[in-house]
C-alpha positions in Angstrom: -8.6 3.3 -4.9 -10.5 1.3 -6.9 -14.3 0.5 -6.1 -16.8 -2.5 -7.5 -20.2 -3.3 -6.8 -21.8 -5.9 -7.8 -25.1 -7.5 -6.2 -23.3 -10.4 -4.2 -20.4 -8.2 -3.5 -18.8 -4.8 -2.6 -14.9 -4.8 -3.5 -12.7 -1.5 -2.7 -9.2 -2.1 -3.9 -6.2 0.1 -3.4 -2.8 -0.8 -4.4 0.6 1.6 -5.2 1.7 0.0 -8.3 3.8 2.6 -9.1 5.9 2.1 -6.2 6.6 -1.8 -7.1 7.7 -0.2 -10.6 10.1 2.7 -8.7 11.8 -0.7 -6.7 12.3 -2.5 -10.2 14.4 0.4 -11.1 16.2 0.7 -8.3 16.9 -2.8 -7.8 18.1 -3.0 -11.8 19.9 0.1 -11.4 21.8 -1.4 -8.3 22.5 -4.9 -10.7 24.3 -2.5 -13.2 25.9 -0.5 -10.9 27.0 -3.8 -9.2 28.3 -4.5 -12.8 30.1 -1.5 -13.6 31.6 -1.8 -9.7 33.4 -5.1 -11.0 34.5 -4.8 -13.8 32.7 -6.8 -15.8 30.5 -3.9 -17.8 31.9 -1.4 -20.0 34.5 -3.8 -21.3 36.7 -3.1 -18.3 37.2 0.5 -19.4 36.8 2.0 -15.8 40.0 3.5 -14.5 40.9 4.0 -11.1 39.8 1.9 -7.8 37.7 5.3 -6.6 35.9 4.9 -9.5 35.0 0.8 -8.7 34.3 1.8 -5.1 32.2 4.9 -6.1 30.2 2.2 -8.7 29.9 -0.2 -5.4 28.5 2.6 -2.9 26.1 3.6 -5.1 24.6 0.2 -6.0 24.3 -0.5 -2.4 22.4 2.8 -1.9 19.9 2.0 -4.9 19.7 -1.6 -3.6 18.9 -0.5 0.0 16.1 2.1 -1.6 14.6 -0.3 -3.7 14.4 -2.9 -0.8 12.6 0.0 1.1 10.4 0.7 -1.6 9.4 -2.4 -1.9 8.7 -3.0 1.7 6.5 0.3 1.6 4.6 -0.8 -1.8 1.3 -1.8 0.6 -2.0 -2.6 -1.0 -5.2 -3.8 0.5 -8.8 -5.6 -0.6 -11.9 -5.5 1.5 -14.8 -7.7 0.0 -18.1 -7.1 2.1 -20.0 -10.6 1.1 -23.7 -9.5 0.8 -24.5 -13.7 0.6 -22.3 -14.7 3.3 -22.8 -11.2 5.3 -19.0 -10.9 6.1 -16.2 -8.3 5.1 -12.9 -9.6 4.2 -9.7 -7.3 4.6 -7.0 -8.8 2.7 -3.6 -6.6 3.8 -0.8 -7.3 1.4 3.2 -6.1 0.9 5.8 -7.3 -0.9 6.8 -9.6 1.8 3.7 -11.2 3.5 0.0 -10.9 3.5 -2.4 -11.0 5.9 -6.3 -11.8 5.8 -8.8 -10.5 8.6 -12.6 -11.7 8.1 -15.6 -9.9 10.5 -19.3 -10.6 10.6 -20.8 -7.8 8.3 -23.5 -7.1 11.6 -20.3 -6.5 13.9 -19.1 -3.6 12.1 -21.4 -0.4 13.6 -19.3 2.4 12.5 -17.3 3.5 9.5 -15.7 7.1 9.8 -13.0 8.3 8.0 -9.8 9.9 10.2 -7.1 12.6 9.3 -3.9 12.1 10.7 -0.7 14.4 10.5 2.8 13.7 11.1 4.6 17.1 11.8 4.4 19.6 9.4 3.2 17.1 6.5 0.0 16.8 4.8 -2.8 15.2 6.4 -3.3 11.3 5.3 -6.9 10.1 5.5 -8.2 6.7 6.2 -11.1 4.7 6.5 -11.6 3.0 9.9 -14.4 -0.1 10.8 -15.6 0.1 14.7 -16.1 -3.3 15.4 -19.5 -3.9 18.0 -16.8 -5.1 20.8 -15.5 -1.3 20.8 -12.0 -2.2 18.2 -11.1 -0.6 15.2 -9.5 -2.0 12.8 -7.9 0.8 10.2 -7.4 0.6 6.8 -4.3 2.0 5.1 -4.4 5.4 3.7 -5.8 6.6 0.7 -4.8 7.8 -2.6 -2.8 10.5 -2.6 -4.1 12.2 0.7 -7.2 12.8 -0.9 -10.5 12.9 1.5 -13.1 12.8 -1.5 -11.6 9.3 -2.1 -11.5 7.9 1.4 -15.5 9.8 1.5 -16.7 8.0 -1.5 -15.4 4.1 0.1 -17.0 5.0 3.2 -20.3 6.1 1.6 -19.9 2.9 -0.5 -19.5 0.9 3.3 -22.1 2.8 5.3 -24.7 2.2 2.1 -23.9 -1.6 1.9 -23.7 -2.0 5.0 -26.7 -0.1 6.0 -25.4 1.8 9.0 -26.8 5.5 9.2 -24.0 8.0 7.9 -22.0 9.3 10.6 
């Protein structure tokens, strides 16, 4: 998570790069695979249809993965305007993105929440309570690491000079 402030503006980024890099590999490793499956790499040396069909199941599994990285590779921006007195949430993914824009005075809260699916670790993220009683959450930090959501939210409560939950 990446933070920036400057005096018109408070930006807190947070993008998995390294995810969009992991579905480039798969996705390539599916178009050689796809190759090898028919033939047309390797100078037609593969023997055997078992070995075409093996070639062909596993470029549809690295395919299918690097679709479903890709569709996991989330980022998102909030921008709290200090001129205009708004906050910006930009959500993004591979596919779509999707921009959410609040008066900076209807925010009243910003906590930061641990959640736990099972027996995983906890994922933190940083929520806004809106002054209609809705939350609108962002998407988890870094790496489950609290210090990092902490840090954005003392960054948010500061700019936005709500007293520190």
């Amino acid at each position: 998570m990446r933070l920036k402030d400057e005096p018109e503006r408070l930006l807190i980024r947070n993008s998995s790069r390294i995810r969009l890099v992991l579905g480039v590999f798969l996705v390539a490793a599916a178009g050689f695979l796809g190759l090898a499956a028919a033939h047309l790499w390797g100078n037609g040396t593969l023997r055997g249809w078992w070995v075409q069909v093996g070639f062909g199941v596993f470029g549809v599994l690295a395919a299918a993965a690097g679709v479903w990285v890709f569709r996991r590779a989330t980022g998102f921006t909030l921008v709290l305007d200090r001129v205009r007195d708004t906050v910006t949430l930009r959500r993004r993914d591979f596919f779509r993105s999707t921009v959410e824009q609040y008066p900076a005075k209807a925010i009243v809260e910003v906590r930061v929440t641990k959640e736990r699916e099972g027996k995983a670790d906890p994922v933190y993220r940083v929520e806004l309570v809106l002054d209609a009683g809705s939350v609108v959450p962002l998407p988890p930090c870094d790496a489950h690491d609290r210090e990092v959501c902490m840090h954005a939210a003392d960054r948010l409560w500061a700019a936005l000079g709500l007293p520190r939950a």
